[in-house]
C-alpha positions in Angstrom: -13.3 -11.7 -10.0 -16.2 -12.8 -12.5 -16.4 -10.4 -15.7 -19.6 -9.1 -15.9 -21.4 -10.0 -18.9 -24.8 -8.1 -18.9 -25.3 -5.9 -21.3 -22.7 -7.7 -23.7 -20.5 -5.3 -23.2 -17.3 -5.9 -24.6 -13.6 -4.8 -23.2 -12.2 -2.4 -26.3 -9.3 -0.3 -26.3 -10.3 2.7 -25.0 -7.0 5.2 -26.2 -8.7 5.5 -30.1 -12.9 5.3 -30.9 -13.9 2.1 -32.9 -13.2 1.8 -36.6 -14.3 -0.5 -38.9 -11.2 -1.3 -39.8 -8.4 -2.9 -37.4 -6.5 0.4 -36.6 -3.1 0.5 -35.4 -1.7 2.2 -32.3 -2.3 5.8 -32.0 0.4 8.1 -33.5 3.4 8.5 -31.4 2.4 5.7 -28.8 5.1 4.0 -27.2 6.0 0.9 -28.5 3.5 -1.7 -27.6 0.4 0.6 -27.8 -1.6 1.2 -25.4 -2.0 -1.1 -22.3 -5.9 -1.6 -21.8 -5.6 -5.1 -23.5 -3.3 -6.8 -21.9 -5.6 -8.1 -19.3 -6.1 -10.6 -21.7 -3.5 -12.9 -22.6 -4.7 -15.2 -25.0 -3.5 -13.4 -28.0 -6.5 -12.5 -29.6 -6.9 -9.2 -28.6 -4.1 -7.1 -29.2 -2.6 -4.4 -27.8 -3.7 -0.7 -29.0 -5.8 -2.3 -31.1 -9.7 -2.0 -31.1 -10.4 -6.0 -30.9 -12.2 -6.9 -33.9 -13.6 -10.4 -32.1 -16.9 -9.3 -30.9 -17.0 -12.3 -28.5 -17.0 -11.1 -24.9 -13.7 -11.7 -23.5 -13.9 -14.6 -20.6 -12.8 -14.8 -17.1 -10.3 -17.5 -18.2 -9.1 -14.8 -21.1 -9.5 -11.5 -18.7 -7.6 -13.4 -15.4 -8.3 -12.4 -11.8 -10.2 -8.8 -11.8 -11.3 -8.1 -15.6 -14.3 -5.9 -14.2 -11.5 -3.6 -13.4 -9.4 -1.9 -15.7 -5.9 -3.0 -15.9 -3.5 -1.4 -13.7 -1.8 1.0 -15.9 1.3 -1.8 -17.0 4.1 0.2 -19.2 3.4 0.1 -22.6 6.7 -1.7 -23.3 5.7 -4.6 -21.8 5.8 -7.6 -24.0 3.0 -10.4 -23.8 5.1 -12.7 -25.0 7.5 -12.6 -22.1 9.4 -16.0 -20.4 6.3 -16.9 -18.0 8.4 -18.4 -15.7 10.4 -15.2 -15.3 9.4 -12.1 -12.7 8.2 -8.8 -13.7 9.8 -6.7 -15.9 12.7 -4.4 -13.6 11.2 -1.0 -15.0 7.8 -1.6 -13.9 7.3 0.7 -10.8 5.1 3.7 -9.8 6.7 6.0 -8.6 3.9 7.5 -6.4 3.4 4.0 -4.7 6.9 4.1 -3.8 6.5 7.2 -2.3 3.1 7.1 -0.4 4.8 3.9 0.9 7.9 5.7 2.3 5.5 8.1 3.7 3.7 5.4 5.9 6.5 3.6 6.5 7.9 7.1 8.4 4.7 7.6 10.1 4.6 4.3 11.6 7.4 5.1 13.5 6.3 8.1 14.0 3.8 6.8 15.6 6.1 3.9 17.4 8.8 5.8 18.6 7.6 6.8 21.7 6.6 3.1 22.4 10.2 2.2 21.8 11.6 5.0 24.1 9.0 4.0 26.9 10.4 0.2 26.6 14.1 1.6 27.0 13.2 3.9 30.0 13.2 6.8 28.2 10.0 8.2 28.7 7.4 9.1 31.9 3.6 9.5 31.2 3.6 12.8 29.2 2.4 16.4 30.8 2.4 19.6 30.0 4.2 20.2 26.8 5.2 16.6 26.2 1.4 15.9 26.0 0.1 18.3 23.5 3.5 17.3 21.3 2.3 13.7 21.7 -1.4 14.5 21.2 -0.6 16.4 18.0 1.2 13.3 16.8 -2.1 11.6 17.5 -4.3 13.4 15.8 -1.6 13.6 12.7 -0.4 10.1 12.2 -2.3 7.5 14.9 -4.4 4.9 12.3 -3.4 7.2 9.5 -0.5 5.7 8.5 -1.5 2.3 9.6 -4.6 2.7 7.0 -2.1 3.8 4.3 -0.2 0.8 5.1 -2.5 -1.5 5.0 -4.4 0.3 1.8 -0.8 0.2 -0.4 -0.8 -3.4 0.5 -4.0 -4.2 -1.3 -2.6 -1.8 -3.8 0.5 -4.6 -3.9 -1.7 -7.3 -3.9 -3.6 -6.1 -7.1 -0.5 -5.4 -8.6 0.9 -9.0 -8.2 -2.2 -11.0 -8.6 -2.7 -9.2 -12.0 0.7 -10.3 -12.9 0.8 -13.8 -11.6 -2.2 -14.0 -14.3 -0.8 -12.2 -16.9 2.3 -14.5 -17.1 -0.1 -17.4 -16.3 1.5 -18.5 -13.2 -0.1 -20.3 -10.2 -1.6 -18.9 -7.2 0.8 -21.0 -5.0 3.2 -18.4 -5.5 1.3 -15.6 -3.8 0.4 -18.3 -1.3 4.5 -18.9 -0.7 5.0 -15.0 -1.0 2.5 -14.6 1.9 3.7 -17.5 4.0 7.1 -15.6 3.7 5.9 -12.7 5.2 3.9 -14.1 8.1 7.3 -15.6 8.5 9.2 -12.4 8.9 6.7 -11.0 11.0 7.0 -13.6 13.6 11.0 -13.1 13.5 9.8 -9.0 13.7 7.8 -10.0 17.1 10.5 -12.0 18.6 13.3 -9.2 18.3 10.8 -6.5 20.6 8.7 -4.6 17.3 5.7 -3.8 17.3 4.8 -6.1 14.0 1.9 -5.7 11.4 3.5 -7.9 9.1 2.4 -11.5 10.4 -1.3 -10.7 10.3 -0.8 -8.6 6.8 0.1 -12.2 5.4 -2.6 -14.4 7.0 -5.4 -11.5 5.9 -3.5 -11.4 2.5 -4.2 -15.1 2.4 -8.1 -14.1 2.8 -8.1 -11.7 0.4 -7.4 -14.2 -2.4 -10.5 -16.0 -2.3 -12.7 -13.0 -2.1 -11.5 -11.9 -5.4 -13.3 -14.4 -7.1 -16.7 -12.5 -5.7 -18.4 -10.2 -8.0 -17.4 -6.4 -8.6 -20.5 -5.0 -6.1 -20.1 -7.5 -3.2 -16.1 -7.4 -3.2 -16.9 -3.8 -2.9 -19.7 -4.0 -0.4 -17.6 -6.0 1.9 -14.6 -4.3 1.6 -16.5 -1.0 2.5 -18.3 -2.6 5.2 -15.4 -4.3 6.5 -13.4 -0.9 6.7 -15.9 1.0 8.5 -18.1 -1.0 10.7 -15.6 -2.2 13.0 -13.9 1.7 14.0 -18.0 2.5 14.1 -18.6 -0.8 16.8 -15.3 0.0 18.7 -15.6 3.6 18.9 -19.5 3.4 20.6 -17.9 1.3 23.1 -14.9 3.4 23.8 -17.2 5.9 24.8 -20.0 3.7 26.4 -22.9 3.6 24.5 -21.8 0.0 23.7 -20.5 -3.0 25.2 -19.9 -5.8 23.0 -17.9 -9.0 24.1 -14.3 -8.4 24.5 -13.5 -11.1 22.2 -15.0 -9.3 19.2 -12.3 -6.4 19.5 -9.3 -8.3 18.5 -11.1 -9.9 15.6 -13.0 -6.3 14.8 -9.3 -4.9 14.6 -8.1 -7.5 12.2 -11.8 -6.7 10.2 -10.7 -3.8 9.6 -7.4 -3.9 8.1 -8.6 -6.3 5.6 -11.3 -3.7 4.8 -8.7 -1.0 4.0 -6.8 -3.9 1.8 -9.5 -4.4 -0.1 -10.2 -0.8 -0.6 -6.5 -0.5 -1.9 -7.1 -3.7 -4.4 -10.5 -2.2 -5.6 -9.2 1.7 -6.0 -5.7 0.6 -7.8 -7.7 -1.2 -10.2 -9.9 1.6 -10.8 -6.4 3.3 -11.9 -5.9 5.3 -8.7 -2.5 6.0 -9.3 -3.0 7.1 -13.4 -3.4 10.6 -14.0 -6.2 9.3 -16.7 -8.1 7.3 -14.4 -11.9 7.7 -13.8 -11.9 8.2 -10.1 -12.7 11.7 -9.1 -9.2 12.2 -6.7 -10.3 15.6 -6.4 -13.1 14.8 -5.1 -12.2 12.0 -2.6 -9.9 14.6 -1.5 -12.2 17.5 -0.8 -15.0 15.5 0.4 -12.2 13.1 3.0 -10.9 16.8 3.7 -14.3 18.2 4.8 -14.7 15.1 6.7 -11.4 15.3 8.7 -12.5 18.7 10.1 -14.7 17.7 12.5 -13.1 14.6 13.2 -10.4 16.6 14.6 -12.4 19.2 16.5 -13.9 16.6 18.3 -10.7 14.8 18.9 -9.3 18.3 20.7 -12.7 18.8 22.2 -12.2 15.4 24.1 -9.4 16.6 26.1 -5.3 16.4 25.5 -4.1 13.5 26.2 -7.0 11.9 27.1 -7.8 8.0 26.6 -11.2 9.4 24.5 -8.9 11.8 22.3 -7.0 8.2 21.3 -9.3 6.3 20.6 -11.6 9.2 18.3 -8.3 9.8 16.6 -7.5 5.9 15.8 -11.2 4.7 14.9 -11.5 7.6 12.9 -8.5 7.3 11.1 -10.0 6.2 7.9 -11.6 9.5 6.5 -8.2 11.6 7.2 -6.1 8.5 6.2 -8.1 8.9 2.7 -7.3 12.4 2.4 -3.6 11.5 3.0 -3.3 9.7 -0.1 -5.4 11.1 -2.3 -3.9 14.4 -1.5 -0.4 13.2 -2.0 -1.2 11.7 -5.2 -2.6 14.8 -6.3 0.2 16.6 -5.1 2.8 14.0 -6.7 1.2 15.0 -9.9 2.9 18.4 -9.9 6.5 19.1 -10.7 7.2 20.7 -7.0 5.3 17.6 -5.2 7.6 15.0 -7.0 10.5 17.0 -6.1 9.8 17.8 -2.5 9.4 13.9 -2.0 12.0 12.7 -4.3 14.1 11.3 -1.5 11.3 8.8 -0.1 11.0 7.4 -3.9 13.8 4.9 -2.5 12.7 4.9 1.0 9.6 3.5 -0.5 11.0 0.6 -3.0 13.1 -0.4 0.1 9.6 -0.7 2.3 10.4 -3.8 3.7 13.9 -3.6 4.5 13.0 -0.4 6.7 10.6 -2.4 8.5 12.4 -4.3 9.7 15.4 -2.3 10.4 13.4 0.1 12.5 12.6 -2.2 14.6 16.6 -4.0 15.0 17.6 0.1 15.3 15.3 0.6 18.2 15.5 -2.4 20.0 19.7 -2.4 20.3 20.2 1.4 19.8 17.6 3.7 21.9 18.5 1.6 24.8 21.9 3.0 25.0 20.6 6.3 25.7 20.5 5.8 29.2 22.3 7.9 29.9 21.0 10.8 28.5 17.6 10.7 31.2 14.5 11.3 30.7 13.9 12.3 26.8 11.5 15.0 26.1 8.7 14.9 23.2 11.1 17.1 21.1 13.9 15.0 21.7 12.2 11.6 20.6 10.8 13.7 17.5 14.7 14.5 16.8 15.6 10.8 17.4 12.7 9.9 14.6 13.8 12.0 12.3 17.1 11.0 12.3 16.4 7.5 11.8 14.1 8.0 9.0 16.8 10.1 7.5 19.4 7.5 8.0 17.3 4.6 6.1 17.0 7.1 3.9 20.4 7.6 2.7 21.0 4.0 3.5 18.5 3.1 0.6 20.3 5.7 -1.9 23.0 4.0 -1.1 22.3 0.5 -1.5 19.5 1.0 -4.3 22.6 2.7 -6.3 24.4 -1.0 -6.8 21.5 -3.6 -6.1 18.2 -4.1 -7.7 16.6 -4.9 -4.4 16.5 -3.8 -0.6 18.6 -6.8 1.4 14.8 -8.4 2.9 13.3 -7.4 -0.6 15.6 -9.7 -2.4 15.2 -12.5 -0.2 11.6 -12.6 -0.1 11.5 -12.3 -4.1 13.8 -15.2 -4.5 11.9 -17.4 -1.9 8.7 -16.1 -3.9 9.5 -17.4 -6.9 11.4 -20.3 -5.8 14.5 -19.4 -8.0 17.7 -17.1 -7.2 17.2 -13.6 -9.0 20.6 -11.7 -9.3 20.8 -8.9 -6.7 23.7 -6.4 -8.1 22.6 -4.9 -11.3 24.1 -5.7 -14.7 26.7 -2.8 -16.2 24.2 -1.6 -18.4 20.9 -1.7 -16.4 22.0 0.1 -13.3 19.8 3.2 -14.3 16.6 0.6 -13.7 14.7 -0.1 -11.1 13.5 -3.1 -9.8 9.7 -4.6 -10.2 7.0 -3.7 -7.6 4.7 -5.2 -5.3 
């Protein structure tokens, strides 16, 4: 992004007020200081110190996105780290990793009875089956998939911040991406319903537009989010009729809108219990928003193909109330320990992607036997597999640093083999996000 320069505003360290003097860090600040600096990796301007250089710091200084502040990096974190090494192992947030083992469960929440259908399992729902299934609509249809796609822009910021921080090239996000597109194809081929193919080409698109100043990246992100549900939904219900070959390209709009949204709100500090956004706010207002939304979704009829599509193009207010409401509720001592257990679910994101997909594909088809499978029954089956990759991740995240697909796709990031058990005395840390 292009730092703004009106005004001649300079980028100070905002955790103490200017002094005359060069202060040091505030008293009983971790090592390091504060973090607010470290956008800037020139030297010059230290951190948890109030620079004393009045010259405006540069795009070249600042990196990608200096209009936003820095992602809130731990305050150990050295500047003078290897550059040719990957992030530091302790630097996660822990929310992320739980917001993203949330979606992950409610994509297959919302996939599951797609699977059971392609094993036999399932008949066109009535009755019971059809409110069950139409209460998993209005609950998780688009919801999740927005939280998805908005935790991967949140990913995006967070790597793209550090690519420039340790001065790295921009090939490497390209690889990363190219990667992924990769293992989305492979996802397609073995029967799953994939996301991750297009996620890597739109990624791939997202990089130039963060060169674009603050208000247009923002403009188009918006616009990009919401235009498309608004043109799809008039036509699902008549009053428009655009050509059919906008839809599939409307669709894929859309979920670079919600990326960007996700890139632009994590740099804003989203997840930082000091950040400027008003969470409350979003919260209560995205709340207010989803009531109607869902009246109208029940006032369309169960089960109908109008009570679909108003529950999936409006997925974006609810799908905002999801996460600001969870990081809200993460903030509090019972929220963190209510979702504890998806903390690893979370950092293992990719890995249970996939594997959903492998266990549904070879396993629900041998429940042939069993018959038909009722709403209830496929709800059982869900839960059970997201309890299963749940324990599966304890598991595994107790001896390695990475999920199996996680450590793969980091070595074939970087280009270099990164040790996957974890050293005796670093077992207690957990591996770097993206």
């Amino acid at each position: 992004m292009s730092v703004p320069v009106s005004g001649q505003s300079k980028l100070r360290c905002r955790d103490r007020p200017e002094t005359s003097s060069p202060p040091g860090p505030p008293p009983g600040s971790p090592p390091g200081g504060c973090i607010r600096a470290q956008i800037c990796h020139t030297g010059r301007h230290q951190v948890g110190v109030t620079t004393q250089d009045p010259t405006i710091l540069s795009d070249k200084e600042c990196g990608l996105i200096a209009w936003l502040d820095v992602i809130h990096e731990p305050a150990h974190a050295n500047p003078a780290t290897d550059r040719t090494q990957p992030s530091n192992p302790k630097d996660r947030i822990v929310s992320i990793d739980v917001i993203r083992g949330i979606a992950i469960a409610g994509i297959l929440l919302i996939n599951i009875n797609y699977f059971l259908s392609q094993a036999g399992q399932t008949e066109d729902p009535v009755g019971t089956d059809a409110v069950i299934w139409q209460i998993v609509d209005d609950v998780a249809l688009g919801k999740f998939h927005f939280i998805f796609a908005f935790l991967f822009g949140t990913g995006v910021f967070i790597f793209l911040s550090r690519l420039r921080a340790k001065n790295r090239s921009a090939w490497v996000y390209v690889r990363r991406m190219i990667i992924l597109i990769a293992a989305g194809v492979i996802n397609s081929a073995l029967g799953g319903i994939d996301v991750l193919a297009s996620y890597g080409v739109l990624a791939l698109l997202l990089l130039p537009l963060t060169r674009l100043p603050r208000w247009a990246f923002v403009f188009l992100g918006v616009a990009a989010a919401a235009v498309p549900d608004v043109l799809q939904l008039a036509s699902s219900l008549g009053d428009l009729q655009p050509p059919a070959l906008l839809f599939p390209i409307l669709s894929y709009v859309r979920t670079l809108g919600h990326m960007m949204l996700g890139f632009w709100l994590t740099g804003l500090g989203l997840y930082s219990a000091a950040t400027r956004i008003p969470v409350t706010g979003i919260f209560v207002l995205s709340l207010l928003g989803s009531v109607p939304i869902w009246i109208w979704t029940t006032a369309a009829g169960t089960g109908s193909t109008e009570a679909h599509e108003i529950a999936f193009r409006t997925a974006l207010v609810p799908g905002l109330m999801y996460v600001t409401g969870l990081i809200l509720l993460l903030r509090t001592r019972f929220g963190r320990k209510c979702l504890s257990f998806l903390r690893l679910y979370g950092r293992m994101a990719f890995s249970n992607y996939l594997g959903q997909t492998v266990i549904c594909v070879l396993v629900l088809p041998l429940l042939t036997g069993l018959g038909h499978i009722s709403a209830v029954d496929g709800l059982v089956i869900w839960a059970v597999i997201v309890l299963a990759q749940c324990a599966f991740s304890t598991v595994w995240l107790r001896y390695f640093r990475y999920g199996p697909l996680e450590w793969v796709w980091r070595c074939g990031t970087y280009w270099e083999f990164t040790p996957l058990r974890y050293a005796p005395d670093t077992r207690a840390e957990p591996a770097a996000q993206s």
